[in-house]
C-alpha positions as CSV (number, residue, x, y, z in Angstrom):
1,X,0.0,0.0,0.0
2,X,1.3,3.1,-0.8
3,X,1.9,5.6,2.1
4,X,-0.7,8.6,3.0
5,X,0.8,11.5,3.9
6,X,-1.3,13.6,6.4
7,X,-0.4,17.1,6.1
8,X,1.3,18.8,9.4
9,X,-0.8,20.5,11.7
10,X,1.0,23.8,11.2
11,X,0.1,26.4,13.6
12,X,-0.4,30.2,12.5
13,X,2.2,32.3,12.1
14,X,2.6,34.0,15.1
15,X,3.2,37.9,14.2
16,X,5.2,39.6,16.7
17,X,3.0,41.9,18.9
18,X,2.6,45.4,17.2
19,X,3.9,48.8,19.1
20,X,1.0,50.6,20.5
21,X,0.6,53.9,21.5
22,X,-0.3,54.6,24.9
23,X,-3.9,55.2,25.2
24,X,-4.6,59.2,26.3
25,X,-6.1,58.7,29.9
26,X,-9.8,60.0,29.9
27,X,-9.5,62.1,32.8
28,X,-13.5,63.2,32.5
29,X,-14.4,60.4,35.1
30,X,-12.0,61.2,37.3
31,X,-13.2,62.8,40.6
32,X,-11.2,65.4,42.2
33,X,-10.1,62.9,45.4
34,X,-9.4,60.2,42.7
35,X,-7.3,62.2,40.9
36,X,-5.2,63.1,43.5
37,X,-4.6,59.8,45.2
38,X,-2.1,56.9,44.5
39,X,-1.2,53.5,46.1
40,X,1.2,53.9,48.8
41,X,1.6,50.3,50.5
42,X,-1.1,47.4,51.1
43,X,-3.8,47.7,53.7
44,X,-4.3,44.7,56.6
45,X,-5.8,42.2,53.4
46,X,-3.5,42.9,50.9
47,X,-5.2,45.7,49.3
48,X,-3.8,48.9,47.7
49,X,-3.9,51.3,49.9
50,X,-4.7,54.6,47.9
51,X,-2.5,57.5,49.1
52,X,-3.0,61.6,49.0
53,X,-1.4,63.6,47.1
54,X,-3.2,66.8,47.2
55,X,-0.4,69.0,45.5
56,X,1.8,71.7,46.6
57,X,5.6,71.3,48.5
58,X,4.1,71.3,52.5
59,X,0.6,69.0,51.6
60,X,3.2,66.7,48.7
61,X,6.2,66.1,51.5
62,X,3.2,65.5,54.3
63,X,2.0,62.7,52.0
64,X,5.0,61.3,51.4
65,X,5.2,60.6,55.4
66,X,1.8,59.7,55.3
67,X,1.5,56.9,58.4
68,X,0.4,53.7,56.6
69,X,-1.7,52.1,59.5
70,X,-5.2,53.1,60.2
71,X,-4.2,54.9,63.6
72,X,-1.5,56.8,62.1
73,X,-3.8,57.8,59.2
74,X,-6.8,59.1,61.6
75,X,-3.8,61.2,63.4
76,X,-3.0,62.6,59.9
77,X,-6.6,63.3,59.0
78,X,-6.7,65.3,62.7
79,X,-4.3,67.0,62.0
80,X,-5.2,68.1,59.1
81,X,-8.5,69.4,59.9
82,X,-6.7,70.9,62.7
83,X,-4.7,72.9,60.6
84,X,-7.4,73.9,57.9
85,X,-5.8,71.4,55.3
86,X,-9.3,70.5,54.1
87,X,-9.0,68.7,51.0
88,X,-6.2,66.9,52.7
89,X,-8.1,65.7,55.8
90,X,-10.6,65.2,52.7
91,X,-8.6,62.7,51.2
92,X,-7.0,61.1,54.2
93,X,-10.4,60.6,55.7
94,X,-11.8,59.3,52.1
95,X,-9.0,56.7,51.9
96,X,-9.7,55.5,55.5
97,X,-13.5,54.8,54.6
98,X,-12.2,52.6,51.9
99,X,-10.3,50.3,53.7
100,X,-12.5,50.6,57.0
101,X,-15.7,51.3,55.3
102,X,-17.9,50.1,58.5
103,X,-15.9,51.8,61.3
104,X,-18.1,54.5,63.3
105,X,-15.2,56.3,64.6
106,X,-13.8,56.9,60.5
107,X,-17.0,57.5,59.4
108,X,-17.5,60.1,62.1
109,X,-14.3,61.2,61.3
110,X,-15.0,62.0,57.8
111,X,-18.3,63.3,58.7
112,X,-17.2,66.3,61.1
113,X,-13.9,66.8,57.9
114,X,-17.2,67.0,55.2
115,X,-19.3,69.5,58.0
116,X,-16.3,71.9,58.6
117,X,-15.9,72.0,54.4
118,X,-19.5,72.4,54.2
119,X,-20.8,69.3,52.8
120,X,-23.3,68.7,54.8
121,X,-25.1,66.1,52.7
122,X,-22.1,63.8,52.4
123,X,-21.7,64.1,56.2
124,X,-25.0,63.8,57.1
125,X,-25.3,59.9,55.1
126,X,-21.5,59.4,57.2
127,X,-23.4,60.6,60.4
128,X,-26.4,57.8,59.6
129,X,-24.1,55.0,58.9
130,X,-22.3,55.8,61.7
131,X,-25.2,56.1,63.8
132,X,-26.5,52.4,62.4
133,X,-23.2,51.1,63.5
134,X,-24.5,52.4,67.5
135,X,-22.4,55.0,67.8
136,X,-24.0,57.2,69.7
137,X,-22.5,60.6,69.3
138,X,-23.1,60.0,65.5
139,X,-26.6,59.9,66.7
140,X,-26.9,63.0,68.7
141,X,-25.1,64.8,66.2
142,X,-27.7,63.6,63.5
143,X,-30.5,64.8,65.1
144,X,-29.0,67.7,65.9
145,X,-27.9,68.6,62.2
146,X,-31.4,67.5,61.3
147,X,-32.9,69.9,63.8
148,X,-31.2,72.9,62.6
149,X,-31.6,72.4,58.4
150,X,-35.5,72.2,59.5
């Protein structure tokens, strides 16, 4: 019999991968907070951790030295707030809602940073949660918000 010849299984040629330009970043759903933060170490699961970097030489080298535990970070958000950095005590506090987003001290936290910006909506649904969570000064401090926007 005379021999068959099956033909080879011949894969594709492989084309090397072509050069592509970077995509331009859409920066029209970026928020202002979002834009402004970048990973800075892992959080206590193995997370990123988002950082702040709010701009300028003082708020750039503070976040640089940002504390990378959740203490540390609530000290930084303090003083922040303390010293009228509000967008920085903005994005300190954001960041620590992320990683400890059912926390009534944090969400307090934020809540009292969004009041003394005058966000009162934002702080107000912090103040609820934080309240749900049976914290009480969140509580008191809901009614009393609610009292005086009536």
């Amino acid at each position: 019999l005379p021999e068959t010849k099956t033909p080879d299984a011949t894969p594709p040629p492989q084309t090397p991968p072509a050069e592509q330009a970077p995509t331009p970043k859409d920066d029209s759903t970026e928020s202002p907070v979002t834009e402004k933060m970048s990973p800075i170490s892992q959080g206590p699961d193995g997370e990123m951790i988002p950082g702040v970097n709010v701009g300028g030489s003082s708020s750039a080298a503070s976040a640089e030295a940002l504390p990378q535990h959740r203490d540390g970070l609530i000290r930084a958000t303090r003083t922040a707030l303390r010293e009228a950095r509000l967008e920085e005590a903005v994005a300190i506090s954001d960041t620590l809602v992320i990683l400890y987003h059912d926390d009534p001290e944090i969400l307090e936290l934020r809540s009292e940073v969004l009041l003394r910006k005058g966000d009162v909506e934002p702080a107000m649904l912090d103040l609820k949660r934080c309240c749900e969570l049976g914290r009480n000064s969140c509580c008191a401090a809901l009614t009393s918000i609610t009292d005086a926007v009536r």
